[in-house]
N, C-alpha and C positions, 0 to 999 in steps of 0.2 A: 482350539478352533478359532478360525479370525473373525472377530463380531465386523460390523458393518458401521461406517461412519458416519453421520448425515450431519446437513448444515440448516440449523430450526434456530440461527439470528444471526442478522446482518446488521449490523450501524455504519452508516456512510457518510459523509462530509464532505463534498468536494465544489469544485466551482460549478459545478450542475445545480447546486444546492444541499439542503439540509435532511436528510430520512433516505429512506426507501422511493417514497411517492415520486419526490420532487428529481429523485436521480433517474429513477428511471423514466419519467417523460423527457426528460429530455434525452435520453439514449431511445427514443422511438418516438418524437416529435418532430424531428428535420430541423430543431432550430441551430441556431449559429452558437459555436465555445464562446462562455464569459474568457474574456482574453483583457486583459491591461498591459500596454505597451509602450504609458507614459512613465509611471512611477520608478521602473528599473533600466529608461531607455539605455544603449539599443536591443535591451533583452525583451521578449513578450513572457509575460508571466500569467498563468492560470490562477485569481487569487481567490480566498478561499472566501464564502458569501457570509453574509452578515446572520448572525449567529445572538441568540439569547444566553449567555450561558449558563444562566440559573435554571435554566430549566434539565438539565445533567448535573451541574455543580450546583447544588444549592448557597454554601458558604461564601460568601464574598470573600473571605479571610483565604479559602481553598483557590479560589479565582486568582487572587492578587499573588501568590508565593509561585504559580505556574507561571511559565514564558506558553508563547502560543501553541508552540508543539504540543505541551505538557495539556493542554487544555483539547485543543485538536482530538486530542488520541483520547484523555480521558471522558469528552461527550460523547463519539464514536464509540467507546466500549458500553456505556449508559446506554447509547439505540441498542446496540444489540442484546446485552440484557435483557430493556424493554420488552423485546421484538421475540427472542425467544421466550417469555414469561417469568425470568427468571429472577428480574430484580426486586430488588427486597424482601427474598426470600432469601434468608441464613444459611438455614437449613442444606439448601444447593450454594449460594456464593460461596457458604464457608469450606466445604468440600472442591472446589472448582480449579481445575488448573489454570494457570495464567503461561501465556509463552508470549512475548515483545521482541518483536524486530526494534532496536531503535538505535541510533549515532548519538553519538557525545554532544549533542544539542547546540542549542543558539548561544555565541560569544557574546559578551559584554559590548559592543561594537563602538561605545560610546567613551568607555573605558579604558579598550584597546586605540582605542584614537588619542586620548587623552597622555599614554603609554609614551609613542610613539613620535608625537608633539612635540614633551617636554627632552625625549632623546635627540629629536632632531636640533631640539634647542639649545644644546650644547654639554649634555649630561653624563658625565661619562661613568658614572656609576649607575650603569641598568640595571643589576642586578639590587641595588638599593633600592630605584627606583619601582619597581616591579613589587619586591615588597612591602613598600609603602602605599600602592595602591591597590594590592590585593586585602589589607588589613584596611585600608580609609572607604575604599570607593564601591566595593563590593558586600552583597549580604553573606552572613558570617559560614552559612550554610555552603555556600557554592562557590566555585573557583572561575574562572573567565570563562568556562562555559559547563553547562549542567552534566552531570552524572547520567548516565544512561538509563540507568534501572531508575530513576525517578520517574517516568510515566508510568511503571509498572507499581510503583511506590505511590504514586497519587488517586490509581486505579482501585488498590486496594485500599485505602484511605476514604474516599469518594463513594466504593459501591460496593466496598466490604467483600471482597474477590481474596479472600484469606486461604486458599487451598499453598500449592505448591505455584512456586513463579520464578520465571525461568527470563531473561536477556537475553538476547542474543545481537550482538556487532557487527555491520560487514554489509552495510547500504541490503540491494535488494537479495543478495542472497541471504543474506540474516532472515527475512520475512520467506525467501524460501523453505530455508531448514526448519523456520517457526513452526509453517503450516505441515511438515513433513514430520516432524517430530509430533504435534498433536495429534495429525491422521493416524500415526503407526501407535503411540503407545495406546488408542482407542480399542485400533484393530486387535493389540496384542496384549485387551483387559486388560490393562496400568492404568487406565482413567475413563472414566463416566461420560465425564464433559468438560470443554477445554474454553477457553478465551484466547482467541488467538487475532494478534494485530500490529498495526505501527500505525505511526501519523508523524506528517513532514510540514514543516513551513517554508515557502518558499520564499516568502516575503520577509529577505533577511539577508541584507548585502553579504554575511560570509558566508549563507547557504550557495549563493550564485558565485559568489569566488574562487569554492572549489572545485566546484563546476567548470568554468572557465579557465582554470589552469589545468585544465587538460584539453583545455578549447572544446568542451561540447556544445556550450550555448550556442541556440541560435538566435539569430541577429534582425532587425528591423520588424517587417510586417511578420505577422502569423501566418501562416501557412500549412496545410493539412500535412500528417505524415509522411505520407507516400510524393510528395512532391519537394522535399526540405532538399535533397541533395544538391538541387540548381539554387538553392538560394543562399543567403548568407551565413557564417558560422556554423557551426558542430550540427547542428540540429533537434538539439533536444528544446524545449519548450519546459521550466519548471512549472508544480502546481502547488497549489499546498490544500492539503486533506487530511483528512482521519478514517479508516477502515478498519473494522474489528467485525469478528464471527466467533460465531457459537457452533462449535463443532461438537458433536454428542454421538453417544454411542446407540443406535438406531434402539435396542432393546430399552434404553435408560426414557428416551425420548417417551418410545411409545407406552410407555408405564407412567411417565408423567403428562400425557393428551399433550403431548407439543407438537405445536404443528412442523412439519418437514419442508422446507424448501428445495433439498435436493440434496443427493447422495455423494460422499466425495471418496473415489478411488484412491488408492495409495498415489504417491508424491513423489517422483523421479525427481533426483536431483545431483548437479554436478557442476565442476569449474576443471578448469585446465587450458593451456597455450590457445592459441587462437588456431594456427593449424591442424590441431585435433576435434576442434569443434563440430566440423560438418558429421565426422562421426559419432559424437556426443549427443549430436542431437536423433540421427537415427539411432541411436540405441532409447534415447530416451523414450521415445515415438513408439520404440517396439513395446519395452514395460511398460507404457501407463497406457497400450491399446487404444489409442485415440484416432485410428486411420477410420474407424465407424461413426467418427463422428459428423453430427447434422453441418455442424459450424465451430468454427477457430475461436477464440477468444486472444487477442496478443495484449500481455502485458508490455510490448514493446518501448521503448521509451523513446527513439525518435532517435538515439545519437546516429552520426551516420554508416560508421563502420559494420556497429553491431545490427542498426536497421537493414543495410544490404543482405547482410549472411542472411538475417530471420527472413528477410524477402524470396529469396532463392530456395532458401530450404523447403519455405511453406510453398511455392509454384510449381515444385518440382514434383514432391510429396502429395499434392492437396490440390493441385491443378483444380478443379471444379467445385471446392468446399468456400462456402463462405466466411470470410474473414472480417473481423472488426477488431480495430485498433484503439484503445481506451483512451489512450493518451492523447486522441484527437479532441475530444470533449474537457477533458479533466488534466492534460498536462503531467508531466513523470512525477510521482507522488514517491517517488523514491524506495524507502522501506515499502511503502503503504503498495505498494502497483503491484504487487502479484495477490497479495488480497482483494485489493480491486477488483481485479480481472477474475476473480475466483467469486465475490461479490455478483456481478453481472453477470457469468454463466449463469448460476444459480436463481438470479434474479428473473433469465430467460427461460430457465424450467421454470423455476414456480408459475411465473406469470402464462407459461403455456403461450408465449410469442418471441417470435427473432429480434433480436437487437435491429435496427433499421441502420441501414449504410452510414458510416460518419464522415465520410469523405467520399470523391468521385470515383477512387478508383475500387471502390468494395465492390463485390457484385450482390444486387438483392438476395432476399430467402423471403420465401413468404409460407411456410411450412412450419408451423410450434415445433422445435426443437426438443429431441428426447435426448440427446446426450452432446455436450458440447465439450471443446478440447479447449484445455485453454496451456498457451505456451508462454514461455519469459525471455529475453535474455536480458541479462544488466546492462547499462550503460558503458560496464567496461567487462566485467566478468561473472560469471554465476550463471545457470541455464534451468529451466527446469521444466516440467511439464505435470497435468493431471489430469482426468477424468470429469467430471462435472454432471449427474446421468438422474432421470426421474428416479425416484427410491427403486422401486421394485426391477430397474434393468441392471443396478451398480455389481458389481463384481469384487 
C-alpha cells in the first residue's frame, strides 16, 4: 500500500535572505530582487546574502576545506534539519536518506589562469605543465574543480546525515530525479525520511561561462521574467543559493510530533527533443493532477527558449490560475530551483497565504491556497512537475 509523503523541513538560502522567515517576506512583501549588476558586468547576478557560517558549520577547519557551494548546501541542509527537529538527533540523522543534485563544482579559476598564462607564454609542453601545477598549486585532495558528492560528504561530516546517500549529475534535472526518487521510495516503504537538495554559486566567473557558451546569460539591467525576450542576451539571470527539505513519511512524522508543512504528491519527470516537449508537458500535467490547482509555482529559469514553451503551455493550460515565477526574486539557482519552487509551495500551504505577484505580468490571488502545482523546465533540458497540497487533500 503507498504511504503518503509530506515536507516537515525546509532550509533555504537565497538572495531574499537566510531561513524561512526572511524568504518568505519577501516573496509577499512587494519588495524589489537583491540583484548585483556590477561585480559580473554585463551579467546581473542574484548574490547570495551575508551569511554566519558558524552558526550550521560550527568548525572553522569544516568552513575553510568548503568552496562556497559546499558551504551553500551544507547550512541549507542544517535549516532544514533545524526546522523539521531533527538535528542532533542520531538516532534519526543516522537512519536518514540523503539524495544531492550537484555538478562537478567551482574550478580553481586562479590556477586555471595561471595554466594558461604560462602556455601562452611559450610552453609547449602542457601536458608537463598541467601536472606540475596540479601537484604545486592545488590542495592534495581536489583536482581543478571539486567532486560532486562532496557536499553530500560535508553533509554528513557537519550534521552526521549517515543513513544511505545518493548524487545525482545533470544541472536541474539531477535535483528533479533527486526529489522524485525521495518522494517514491517513501511512498513505496524504502525509507522513513529523506534529505533531499543542491546548492549553486553563482558568483564564480566559470559558473557564468558555461552559462554563456550556450549564450543564456542575460545582459545589462535586470529585468523581471516575463519581459527578458526584448532585452539583451539569453535571459536567464544567475543566483546563488542553497535549498534542502525534509521529505518524510507522513506515518513516521506523525509518531515523532513533526510538524507538517505540506504533502508532496508523486514527481513526473522527463527530458527529450524539444519538439516532443509540448507533449511531455501534457502528459506530465495529466499524472501529477495539477489542473485543480489554486496556483502555478514555476521553477522557470528565464532562458529564453525554454521560457517561451513554459509561457504558452501554462496560458494555454491554466488561462485563469495564478502563476509565480521564483526566479524573479532569487535568480536560476540551477540544481537548487526545482527544490525551490517546491520550498515556496509548501511555504504557501503552511503559511495559509499566496505568494504576492513578483512581477507585473502575474495576476493577483488573494485566496490561502490548498493545493498548488509547481512546474520546471531546465534551461536546456529536463521537465517535471508535482503536486504540493495541505496534508489531509494529498493523494
Amino acid at each position: 500500500m503507498a504511504h503518503s509523503a509530506v515536507i516537515t523541513g525546509i532550509g533555504i538560502v537565497t538572495a531574499m535572505g537566510v531561513g524561512i522567515e526572511a524568504n518568505w517576506r519577501a516573496l509577499t512583501d512587494g519588495s524589489a530582487p537583491v540583484v548585483d549588476t556590477e561585480r559580473f558586468a554585463p551579467y546581473p547576478v542574484h548574490p547570495a546574502p551575508e551569511i554566519d557560517w558558524s552558526e550550521q558549520i560550527p568548525k572553522r577547519g569544516d568552513q575553510r576545506q568548503m568552496e562556497a557551494w559546499q558551504r551553500l548546501g551544507t547550512y541549507a541542509a542544517g535549516l532544514a534539519l533545524d526546522d523539521a527537529g531533527i538535528k542532533g538527533d542520531e538516532a534519526l540523522t543516522g537512519t536518514m536518506d540523503m539524495i544531492v543534485a550537484a555538478a562537478g563544482g567551482e574550478r580553481d579559476a586562479a590556477v586555471d589562469t595561471m595554466i594558461l598564462a604560462e602556455a601562452a607564454g611559450g610552453r609547449a609542453d602542457t601536458g608537463v605543465l598541467i601536472n606540475e601545477k596540479l601537484t604545486t598549486e592545488l590542495r592534495p585532495t581536489l583536482f581543478l574543480a571539486q567532486l560532486s558528492n562532496l557536499l553530500a560528504g560535508n553533509i554528513s561530516i557537519v550534521h552526521k546525515v549517515t543513513g544511505s546517500s545518493r548524487t545525482f549529475m545533470g544541472e536541474e534535472g539531477a535535483a528533479m530525479s533527486a526529489v522524485q526518487t525521495a518522494v517514491a521510495r517513501i511512498r513505496a516503504g524504502q525509507s522513513t525520511h529523506a534529505l533531499v537538495g543542491a546548492a549553486f554559486n553563482a558568483e564564480h566567473a566559470d559558473m557564468l561561462l558555461g552559462y554563456e557558451m550556450n549564450r543564456h546569460l542575460a545582459r545589462g539591467s535586470w529585468t523581471p521574467v516575463a519581459e527578458r525576450a526584448s532585452g539583451e542576451g539569453g535571459g536567464l539571470v544567475a543566483g546563488s543559493g542553497g535549498v534542502f527539505l525534509v521529505i518524510e513519511e507522513a506515518g513516521h512524522a506523525a509518531m515523532r510530533g513533526a510538524k507538517i508543512h505540506a504533502s508532496i504528491d508523486p514527481v513526473s519527470v522527463d527530458a527529450g527533443a524539444e519538439d516532443g516537449m509540448p507533449a511531455r508537458l501534457e502528459r506530465l500535467a495529466e499524472e501529477t493532477g495539477i489542473d485543480d490547482a489554486d496556483m502555478i509555482v514555476s521553477a522557470n529559469s528565464g532562458a529564453l527558449a525554454r521560457n517561451a514553451a513554459e509561457a504558452d503551455f501554462v496560458a494555454a493550460r491554466w488561462p485563469e490560475t495564478p502563476v509565480r515565477t521564483v526566479a524573479n526574486k532569487t535568480g536560476h539557482v540551477r540544481e537548487a530551483q526545482f527544490p525551490l519552487a517546491i520550498a515556496v509551495a509548501a511555504l504557501s500551504i503552511a503559511k495559509g497565504r499566496p505568494v504576492a505577484p513578483l512581477e507585473d505580468a502575474e495576476k493577483p490571488a488573494s485566496d490561502a491556497p490548498s493545493t498548488i502545482g509547481v512546474i520546471a523546465l531546465g534551461h536546456q533540458v529536463a521537465e517535471a512537475m508535482v503536486r504540493i497540497s495541505k496534508p489531509e487533500t494529498a493523494r
